[in-house]
C-alpha positions, -999 to +999 in steps of 0.1 A: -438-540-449-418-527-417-389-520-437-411-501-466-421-479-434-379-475-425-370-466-456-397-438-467-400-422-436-359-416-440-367-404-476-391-381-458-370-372-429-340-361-457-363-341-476-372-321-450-341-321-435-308-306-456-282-286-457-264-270-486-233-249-498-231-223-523-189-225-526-176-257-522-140-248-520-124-208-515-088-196-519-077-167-497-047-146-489-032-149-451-039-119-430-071-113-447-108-125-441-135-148-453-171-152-452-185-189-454-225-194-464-248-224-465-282-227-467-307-255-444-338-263-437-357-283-413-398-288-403-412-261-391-433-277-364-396-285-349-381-258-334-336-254-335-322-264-301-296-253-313-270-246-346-231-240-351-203-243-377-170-265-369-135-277-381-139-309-398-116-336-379-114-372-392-129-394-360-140-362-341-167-352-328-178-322-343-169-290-314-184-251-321-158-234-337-170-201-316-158-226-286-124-230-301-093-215-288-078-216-317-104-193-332-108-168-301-117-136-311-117-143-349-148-167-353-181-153-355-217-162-370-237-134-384-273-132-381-292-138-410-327-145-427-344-181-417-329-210-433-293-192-441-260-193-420-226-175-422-196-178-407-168-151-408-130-159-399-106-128-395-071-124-394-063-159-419-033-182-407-013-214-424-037-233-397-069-221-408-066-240-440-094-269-434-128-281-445-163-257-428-191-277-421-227-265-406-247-288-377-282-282-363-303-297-338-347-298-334-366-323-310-367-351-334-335-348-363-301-339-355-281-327-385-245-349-383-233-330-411-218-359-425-219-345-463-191-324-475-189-290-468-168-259-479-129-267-484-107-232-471-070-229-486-052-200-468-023-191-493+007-165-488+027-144-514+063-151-532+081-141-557+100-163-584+128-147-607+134-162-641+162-170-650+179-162-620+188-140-595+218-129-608+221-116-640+241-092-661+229-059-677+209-062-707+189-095-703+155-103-701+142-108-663+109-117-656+093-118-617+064-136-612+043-131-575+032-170-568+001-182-547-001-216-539-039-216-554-055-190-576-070-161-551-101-165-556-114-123-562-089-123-592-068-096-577-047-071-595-008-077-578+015-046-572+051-044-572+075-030-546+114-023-551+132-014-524+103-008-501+091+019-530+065+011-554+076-002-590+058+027-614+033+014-639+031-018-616-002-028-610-023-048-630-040-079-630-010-100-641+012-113-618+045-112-635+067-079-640+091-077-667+124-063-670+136-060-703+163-049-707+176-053-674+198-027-661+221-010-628+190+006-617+169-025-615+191-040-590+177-042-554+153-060-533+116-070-547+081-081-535+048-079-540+012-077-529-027-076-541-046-045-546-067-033-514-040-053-489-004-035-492+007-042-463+003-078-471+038-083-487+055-114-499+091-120-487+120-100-505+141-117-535+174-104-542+181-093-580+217-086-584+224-068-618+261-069-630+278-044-653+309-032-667+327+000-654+315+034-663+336+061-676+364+063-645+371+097-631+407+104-624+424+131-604+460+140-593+474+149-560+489+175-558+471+198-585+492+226-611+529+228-614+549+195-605+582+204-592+609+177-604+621+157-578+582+156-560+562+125-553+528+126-572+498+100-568+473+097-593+435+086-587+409+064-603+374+054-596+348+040-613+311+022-607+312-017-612+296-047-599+315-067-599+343-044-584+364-027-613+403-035-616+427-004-626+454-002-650+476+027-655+490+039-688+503+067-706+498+083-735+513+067-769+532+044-746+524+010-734+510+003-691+534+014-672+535-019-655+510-003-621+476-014-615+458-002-585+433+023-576+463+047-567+493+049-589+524+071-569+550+086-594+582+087-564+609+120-579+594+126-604+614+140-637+601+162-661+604+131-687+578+115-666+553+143-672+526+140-699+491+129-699+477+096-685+445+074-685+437+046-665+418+017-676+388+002-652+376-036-661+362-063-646+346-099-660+317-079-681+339-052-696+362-023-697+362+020-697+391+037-702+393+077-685+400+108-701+436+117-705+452+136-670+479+160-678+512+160-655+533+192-661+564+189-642+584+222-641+621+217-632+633+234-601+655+264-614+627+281-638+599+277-609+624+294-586+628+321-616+593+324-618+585+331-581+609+357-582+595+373-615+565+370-598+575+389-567+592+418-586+560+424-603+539+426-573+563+454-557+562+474-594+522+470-587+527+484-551+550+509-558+526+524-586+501+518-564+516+541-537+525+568-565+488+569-579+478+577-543+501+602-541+492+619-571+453+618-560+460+634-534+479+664-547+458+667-577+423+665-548+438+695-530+450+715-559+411+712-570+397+719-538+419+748-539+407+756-576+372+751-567+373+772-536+385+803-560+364+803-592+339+832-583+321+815-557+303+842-532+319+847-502+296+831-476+314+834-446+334+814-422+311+788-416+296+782-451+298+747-465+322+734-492+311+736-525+296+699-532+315+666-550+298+646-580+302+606-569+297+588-597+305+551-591+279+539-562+243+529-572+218+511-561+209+476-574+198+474-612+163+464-595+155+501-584+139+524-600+151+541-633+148+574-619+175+568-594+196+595-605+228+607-594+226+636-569+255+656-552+265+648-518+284+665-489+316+661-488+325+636-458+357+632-438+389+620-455+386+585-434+349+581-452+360+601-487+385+589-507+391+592-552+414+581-575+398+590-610+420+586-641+397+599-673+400+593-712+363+584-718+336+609-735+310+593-712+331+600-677+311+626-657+333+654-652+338+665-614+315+694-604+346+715-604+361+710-635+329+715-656+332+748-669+372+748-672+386+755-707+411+727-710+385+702-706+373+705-742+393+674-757+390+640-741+396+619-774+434+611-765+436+602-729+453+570-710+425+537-696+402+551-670+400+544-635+377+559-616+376+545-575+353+566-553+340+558-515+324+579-500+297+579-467+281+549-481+309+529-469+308+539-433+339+516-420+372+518-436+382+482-442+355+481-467+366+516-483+405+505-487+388+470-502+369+491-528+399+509-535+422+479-539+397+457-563+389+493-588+430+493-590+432+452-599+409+456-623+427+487-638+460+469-640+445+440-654+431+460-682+464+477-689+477+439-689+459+425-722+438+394-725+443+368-703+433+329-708+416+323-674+396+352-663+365+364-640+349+400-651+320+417-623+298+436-639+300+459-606+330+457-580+304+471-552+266+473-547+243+490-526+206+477-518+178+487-494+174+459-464+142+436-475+152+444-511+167+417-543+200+422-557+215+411-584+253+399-586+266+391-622+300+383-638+316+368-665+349+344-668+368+333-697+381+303-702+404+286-731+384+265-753+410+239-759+447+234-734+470+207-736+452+192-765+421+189-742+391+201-749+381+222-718+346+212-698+335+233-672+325+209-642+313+234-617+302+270-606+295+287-578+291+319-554+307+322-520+316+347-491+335+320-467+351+287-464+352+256-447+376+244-419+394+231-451+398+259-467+371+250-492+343+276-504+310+270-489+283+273-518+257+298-510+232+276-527+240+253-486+249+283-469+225+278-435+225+316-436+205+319-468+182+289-472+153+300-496+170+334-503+193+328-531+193+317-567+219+310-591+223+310-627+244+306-658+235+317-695+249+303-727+286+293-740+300+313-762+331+305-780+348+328-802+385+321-818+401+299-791+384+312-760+349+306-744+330+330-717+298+324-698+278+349-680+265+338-643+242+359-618+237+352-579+202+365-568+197+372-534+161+378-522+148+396-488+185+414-480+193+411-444+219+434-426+245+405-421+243+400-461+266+427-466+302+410-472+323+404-504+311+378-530+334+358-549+326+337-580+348+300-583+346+284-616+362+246-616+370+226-652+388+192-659+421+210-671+451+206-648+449+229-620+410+241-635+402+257-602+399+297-607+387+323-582+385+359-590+395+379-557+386+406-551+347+398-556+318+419-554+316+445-523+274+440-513+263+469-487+228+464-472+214+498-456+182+510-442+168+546-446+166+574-414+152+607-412+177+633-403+163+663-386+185+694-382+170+734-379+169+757-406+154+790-384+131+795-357+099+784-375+115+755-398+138+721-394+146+705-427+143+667-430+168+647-450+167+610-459+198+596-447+209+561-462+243+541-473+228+543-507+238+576-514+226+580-552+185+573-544+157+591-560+136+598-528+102+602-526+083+618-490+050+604-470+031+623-448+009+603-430+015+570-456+010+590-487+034+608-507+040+642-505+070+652-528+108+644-541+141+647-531+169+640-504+157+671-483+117+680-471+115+713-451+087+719-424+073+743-403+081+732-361+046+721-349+021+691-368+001+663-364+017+645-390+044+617-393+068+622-423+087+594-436+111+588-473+112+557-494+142+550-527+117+555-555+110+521-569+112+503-528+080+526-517+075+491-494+105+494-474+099+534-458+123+546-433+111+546-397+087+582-390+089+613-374+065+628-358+050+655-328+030+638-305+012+663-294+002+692-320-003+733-313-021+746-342-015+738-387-011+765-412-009+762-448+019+778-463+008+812-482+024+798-515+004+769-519+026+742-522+017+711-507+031+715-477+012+713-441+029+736-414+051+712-391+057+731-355+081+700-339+101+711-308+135+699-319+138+682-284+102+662-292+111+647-324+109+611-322+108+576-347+078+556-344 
């Protein structure tokens, strides 16, 4: 009977008595955290003393894990409803991976949580590469991102390559595929779960080999080989593993070199000819294109320099004479002009007015930027060399009414060189001069093979304006039975320390200003052109230098640079203010740009056309000009600070009376 009593008062005791777990065992990542729940229950007549979860050790006595050094600052219980417990572990390590069990304590039972509670696996990241490692382009490669137990949120794995993300990567497999295999998959790979990418597994190494690419070859030094030189030839190529190079020439066998480098030691004209080099390694092999070697033989490139040298003093000595003759044939038509009925004016009447017809302003202003006469300027600022056959060359203001003029169908090429004030330093001036005669003499020369044509030898543009600079070159389509690639172009006013262009596109000095472009290839018969155009935005003062154009191709010595380039002049506009009488000054918009239609403000809104405004001395207005088409970029103002009295003038035109003190005038 006693031990009837034993047995169903502990039959009682565990039915009131009991603890229980929802998960029984829980796979998480390390560095992450975990929530733990059971559920208990006890009599409610017996108050807790007290409750806890611990680390299940085998013969030891259960300890609260809050207690735990091991646990410090990453254990903690959160308060729930009656009856349900859960514990929280942050920050996951190797060492947390163990078995949770919950304990409690009232007056009469003590819970020795001797049933089995919830089993924790803490798990890291790494990745597996099948077949191997190594492989060579074109195989199947498959990664796979490993966890020693399946996580238990079925995460969705992401891929990293090179400490960037893989593209297309994530998803809730765990494997990336890499099929076929290729150069650019080589590098170093890991991976990590969605929500936790920090959380990376350790890098593996996938090594991709190939066979060369197509080798590049070059020749040191470029052009003409003089017999009796040394010449080395070049090769390179991408590999892994590392290429081998072979040397051979055309329609022969190697010529018994391998090496990066071959060096040809007095070298004979025999020797000269085209050669390729072969790159190859264990996966394959890439022959080059064909280099061509011409080697000239000492005499004939002495004969040719000295050709050379008697043509440039012919070209200097005509030159000189063309100069000459300008300048006789100028005076003799100042003389002429000076004589053809004008009025007699007086002593100190200015010269009748020249027609310069070659400076403009960029094709981005206005179409009614017309021509308009000038003053004449000082001989140092003033200088023309026109030659005329064309029925579309202006005729010089002089000359217009002459008799003989009438026929102009049989004349010699035209060239036509004009600077005048918009050139205000002579370097540029004799520059101008110099490129207008290159290009003549190349025109009288015939068609050349390799050439670079500006559409305009100088240009003039507005400060804060665009510009376009445009040229074309030539090129043969086919030389030395190979067919002719152009590798590079580019625009540039000054070179490295080595003598090499520096691109404007990297030119510090205009970042964000500059644009280039090429059109189309046309070929006709056996020669090929191209059209290119530099684009410079927001002109600055210091812009204004000579731009040359480089073209580079794979023929021998397929570096061209056309010299003299393209003259650029950036100006700003001023209001010149000079007297006309006693009541009057007349204004004139003074700029480098000579050829402007102008257009006046008073007071910010426009008033009338022209280069010169007249007004009467005293005003409360400011008077400024704009180029028509730039109405943005005005010239600084002029104005009286302090006005007497206005008067409309009795004609009507739109003209407010101006009464400025010429000794008051001032820019604002």
């Amino acid at each position: 009977m006693a031990l009837f009593l034993k047995y169903f008062s502990g039959i009682q005791g565990n039915s009131c008595n009991r603890v229980s777990y929802p998960t029984r065992t829980m796979c998480v990542l390390q560095g992450t955290s975990v929530d733990i729940s059971c559920t208990y229950s006890h009599p409610s007549n017996q108050p807790l003393n007290y409750k806890y979860w611990f680390k299940w050790r085998a013969n030891q006595e259960p300890s609260d894990l809050q207690a735990d050094s091991e646990y410090e600052g990453r254990a903690e219980y959160h308060v729930e409803e009656t009856g349900r417990s859960t514990l929280r572990i942050t920050d996951l390590r190797d060492t947390d991976t163990a078995e949770y069990r919950f304990t409690f304590k009232t007056r009469k039972h003590e819970w020795k949580g001797s049933l089995h509670g919830t089993t924790l696996t803490v798990t890291g990241l790494s990745v597996e590469v099948t077949p191997v490692a190594m492989v060579t382009e074109g195989q199947r490669v498959t990664l796979t991102c490993i966890t020693s137990c399946p996580l238990a949120d079925k995460p969705s794995y992401i891929w990293h390559q090179n400490n960037g993300s893989v593209n297309g990567s994530e998803n809730p497999e765990n494997q990336l595929v890499l099929d076929p295999v290729g150069p650019q998959h080589a590098g170093s790979y890991s991976c990590s779960v969605r929500n936790y990418p920090h959380l990376r597994s350790p890098e593996e190494t996938l090594t991709v080999q190939y066979a060369p690419n197509t080798p590049s070859v070059s020749v040191s030094p470029s052009g003409e080989i003089a017999e009796g030189s040394s010449v080395t030839l070049s090769c390179s190529s991408d590999a892994n593993p590392a290429a081998n190079y072979t040397w051979f020439k055309e329609h022969d066998d190697s010529v018994g070199e391998s090496g990066q480098n071959y060096t040809i030691t007095n070298i004979t004209s025999e020797l000269g000819g085209h050669y390729y080099c072969q790159a190859h390694n264990a996966i394959g092999h890439h022959n080059s294109t064909l280099l061509f070697i011409n080697v000239t033989d000492q005499s004939s490139s002495l004969t040719t320099v000295a050709v050379r040298t008697v043509a440039v003093l012919l070209v200097t000595m005509v030159i000189f004479l063309l100069i000459f003759l300008w300048m006789r044939i100028k005076r003799a038509s100042r003389k002429a002009c000076g004589q053809r009925g004008r009025p007699d004016t007086g002593e100190g009447s200015l010269p009748d007015p020249e027609y310069d017809d070659i400076l403009h302003l960029t094709n981005r202003l206005s179409p009614a930027a017309q021509r308009k006469p000038i003053e004449e300027q000082d001989d140092i600022y003033n200088a023309t060399i026109h030659i005329s056959h064309s029925e579309d060359q202006e005729v010089p203001h002089c000359w217009a009414d002459s008799p003989d003029q009438s026929d102009h169908t049989k004349q010699p090429p035209s060239l036509h060189v004009s600077c005048d004030h918009a050139f205000h330093q002579l370097n540029l001036c004799v520059l101008f001069i110099l490129n207008e005669m290159c290009l003549f003499f190349t025109a009288l020369q015939g068609n050349d093979d390799w050439t670079v044509t500006y559409t305009s030898s100088n240009v003039c543009s507005l400060r804060g304006s665009t510009v376009d600079i445009s040229c074309t070159f030539k090129y043969p389509e086919k030389q030395h039975d190979l067919s002719t690639t152009v590798l590079e172009t580019l625009w540039f006013t000054k070179e490295d320390r080595n003598h090499k262009p520096v691109d404007l596109l990297s030119d510090a000095d205009y970042t964000g200003r500059v644009e280039s472009s090429c059109g189309e290839i046309s070929c006709i018969g056996s020669s090929c052109n191209r059209k290119c155009t530099l684009s410079i935005r927001d002109l600055r003062q210091s812009d204004s230098a000579v731009y040359n154009f480089r073209f580079k191709t794979n023929q021998p010595g397929g570096e061209h640079t056309a010299n003299p380039g393209v003259a650029l002049t950036v100006t700003d506009l001023q209001v010149k203010v000079s007297p006309r009488d006693n009541r009057t000054r007349n204004l004139e918009c003074d700029s480098m740009c000579a050829n402007a239609a102008i257009s006046w403000y008073r007071n910010g809104q426009r008033a009338a056309q022209g280069r010169s405004y007249w007004v009467y001395i005293n005003s409360i207005n400011s008077y400024s000009c704009a180029v028509e088409g730039y109405e943005r970029l005005h010239s600084p103002s002029v104005c009286k600070s302090t006005p007497q009295y206005a008067d409309m003038r009795p004609d009507g035109i739109d003209l407010y009376s101006m009464f400025f003190h010429s000794h008051h005038i001032s820019a604002v």
